[in-house]
Backbone as numpy.savetxt, mean C-alpha at the origin, in Angstrom:
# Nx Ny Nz CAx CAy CAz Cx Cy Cz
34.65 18.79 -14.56 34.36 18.02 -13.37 33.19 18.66 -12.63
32.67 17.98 -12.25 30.90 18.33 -11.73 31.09 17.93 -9.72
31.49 19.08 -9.30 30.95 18.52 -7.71 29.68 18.53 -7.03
29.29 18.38 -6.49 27.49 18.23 -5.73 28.33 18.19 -4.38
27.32 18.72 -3.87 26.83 18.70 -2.28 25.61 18.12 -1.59
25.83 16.92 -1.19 25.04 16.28 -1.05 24.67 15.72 0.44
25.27 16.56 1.19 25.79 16.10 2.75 24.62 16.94 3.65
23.81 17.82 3.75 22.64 17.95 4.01 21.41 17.39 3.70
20.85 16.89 2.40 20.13 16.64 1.41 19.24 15.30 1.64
17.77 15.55 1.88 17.29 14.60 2.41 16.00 14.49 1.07
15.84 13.56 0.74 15.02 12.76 -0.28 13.48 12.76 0.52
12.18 13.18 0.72 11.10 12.79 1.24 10.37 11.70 0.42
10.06 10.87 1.02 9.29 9.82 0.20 7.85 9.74 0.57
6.96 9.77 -0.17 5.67 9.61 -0.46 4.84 9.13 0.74
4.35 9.12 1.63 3.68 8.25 2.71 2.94 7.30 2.41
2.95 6.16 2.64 2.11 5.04 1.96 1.19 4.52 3.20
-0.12 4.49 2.34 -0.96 4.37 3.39 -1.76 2.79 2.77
-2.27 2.08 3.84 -2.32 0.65 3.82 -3.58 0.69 3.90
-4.46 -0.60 2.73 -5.77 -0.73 3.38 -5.76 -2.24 3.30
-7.08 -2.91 3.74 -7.70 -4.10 3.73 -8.42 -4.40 2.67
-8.32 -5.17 1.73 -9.60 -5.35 1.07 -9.91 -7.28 1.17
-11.26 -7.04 0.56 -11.44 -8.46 0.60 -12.62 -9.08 -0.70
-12.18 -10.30 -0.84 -12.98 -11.25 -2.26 -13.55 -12.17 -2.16
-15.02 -11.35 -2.54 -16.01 -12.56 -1.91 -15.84 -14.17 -2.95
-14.93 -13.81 -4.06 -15.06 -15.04 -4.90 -14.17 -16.23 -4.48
-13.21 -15.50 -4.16 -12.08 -16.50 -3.63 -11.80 -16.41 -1.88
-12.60 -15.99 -1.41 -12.60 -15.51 -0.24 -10.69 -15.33 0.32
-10.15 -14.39 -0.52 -8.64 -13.77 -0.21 -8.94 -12.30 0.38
-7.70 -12.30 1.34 -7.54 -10.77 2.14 -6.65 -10.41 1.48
-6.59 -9.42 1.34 -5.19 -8.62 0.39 -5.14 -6.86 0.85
-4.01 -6.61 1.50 -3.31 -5.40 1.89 -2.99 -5.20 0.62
-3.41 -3.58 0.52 -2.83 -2.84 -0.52 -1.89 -1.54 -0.03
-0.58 -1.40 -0.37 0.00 -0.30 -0.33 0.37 0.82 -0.91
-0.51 2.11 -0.77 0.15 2.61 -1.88 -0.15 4.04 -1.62
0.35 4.82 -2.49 1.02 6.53 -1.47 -0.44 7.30 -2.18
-1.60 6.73 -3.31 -2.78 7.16 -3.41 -3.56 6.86 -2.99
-4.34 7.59 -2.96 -5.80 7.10 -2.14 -6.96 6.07 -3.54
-7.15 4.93 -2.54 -7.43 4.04 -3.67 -9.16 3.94 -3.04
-10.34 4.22 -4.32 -11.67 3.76 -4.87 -12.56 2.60 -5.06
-11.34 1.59 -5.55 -11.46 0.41 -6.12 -10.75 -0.22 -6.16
-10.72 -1.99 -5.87 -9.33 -2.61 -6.75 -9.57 -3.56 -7.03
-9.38 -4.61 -7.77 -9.42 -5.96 -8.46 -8.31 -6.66 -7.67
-8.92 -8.08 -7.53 -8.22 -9.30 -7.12 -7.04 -9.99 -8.06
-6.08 -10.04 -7.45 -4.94 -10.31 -8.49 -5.30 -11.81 -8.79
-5.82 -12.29 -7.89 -5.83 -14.18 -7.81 -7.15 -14.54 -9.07
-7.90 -13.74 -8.50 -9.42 -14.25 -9.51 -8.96 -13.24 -11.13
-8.27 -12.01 -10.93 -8.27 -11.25 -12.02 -9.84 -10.39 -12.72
-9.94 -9.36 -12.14 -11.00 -8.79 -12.69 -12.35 -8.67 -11.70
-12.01 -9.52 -10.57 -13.06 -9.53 -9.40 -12.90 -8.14 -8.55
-14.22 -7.72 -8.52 -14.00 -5.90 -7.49 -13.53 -6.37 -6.34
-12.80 -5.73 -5.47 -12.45 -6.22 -3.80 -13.55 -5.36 -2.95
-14.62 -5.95 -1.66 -14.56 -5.14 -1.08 -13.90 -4.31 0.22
-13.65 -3.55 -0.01 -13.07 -2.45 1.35 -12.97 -2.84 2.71
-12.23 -3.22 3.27 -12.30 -3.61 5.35 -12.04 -2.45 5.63
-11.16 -1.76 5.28 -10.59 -0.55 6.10 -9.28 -0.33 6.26
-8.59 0.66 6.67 -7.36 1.03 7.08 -6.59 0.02 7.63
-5.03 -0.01 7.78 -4.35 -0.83 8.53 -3.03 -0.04 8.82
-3.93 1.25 9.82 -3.18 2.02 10.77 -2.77 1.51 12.01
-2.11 1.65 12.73 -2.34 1.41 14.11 -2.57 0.20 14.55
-2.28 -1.11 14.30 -2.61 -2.66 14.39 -1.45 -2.50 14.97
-1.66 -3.21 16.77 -0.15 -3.78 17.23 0.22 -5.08 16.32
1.58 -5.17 16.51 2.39 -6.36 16.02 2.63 -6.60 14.60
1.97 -5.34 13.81 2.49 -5.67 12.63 3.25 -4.05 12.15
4.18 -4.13 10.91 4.85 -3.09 10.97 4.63 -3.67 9.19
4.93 -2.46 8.82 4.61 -1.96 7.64 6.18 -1.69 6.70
6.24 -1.78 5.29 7.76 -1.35 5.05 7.47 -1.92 3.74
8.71 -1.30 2.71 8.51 -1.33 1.17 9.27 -2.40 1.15
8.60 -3.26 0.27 9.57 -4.43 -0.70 9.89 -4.38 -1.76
């Protein structure tokens, strides 16, 4: 029989940091979330289109952030 102690024990999770990007082909906004720091990203809608960069989406009242 195997007991654990698990009654202190706190899990840290990754900080996920949010940006803006945007597509000049399909003209779509798309938040990206994710706990790396991202270079580049492609448009899921067009597939293969570069996004460019808006910026961070720190600190914006009224919206709140959270994993799905």
């Amino acid at each position: 029989m195997l007991n654990l102690d698990v009654s202190n024990r706190h899990t840290t999770l990754p900080q996920l940091g949010a940006t803006l990007w945007h597509c000049d082909q399909c003209n779509a906004f798309i938040s990206i979330h994710s706990a790396q720091r991202l270079d580049a990203a492609f448009c899921p809608a067009c597939g293969g289109v570069r996004l460019e960069f808006c910026g961070k989406l720190t600190g914006m009242p009224g919206i709140q952030f959270g994993e799905a």
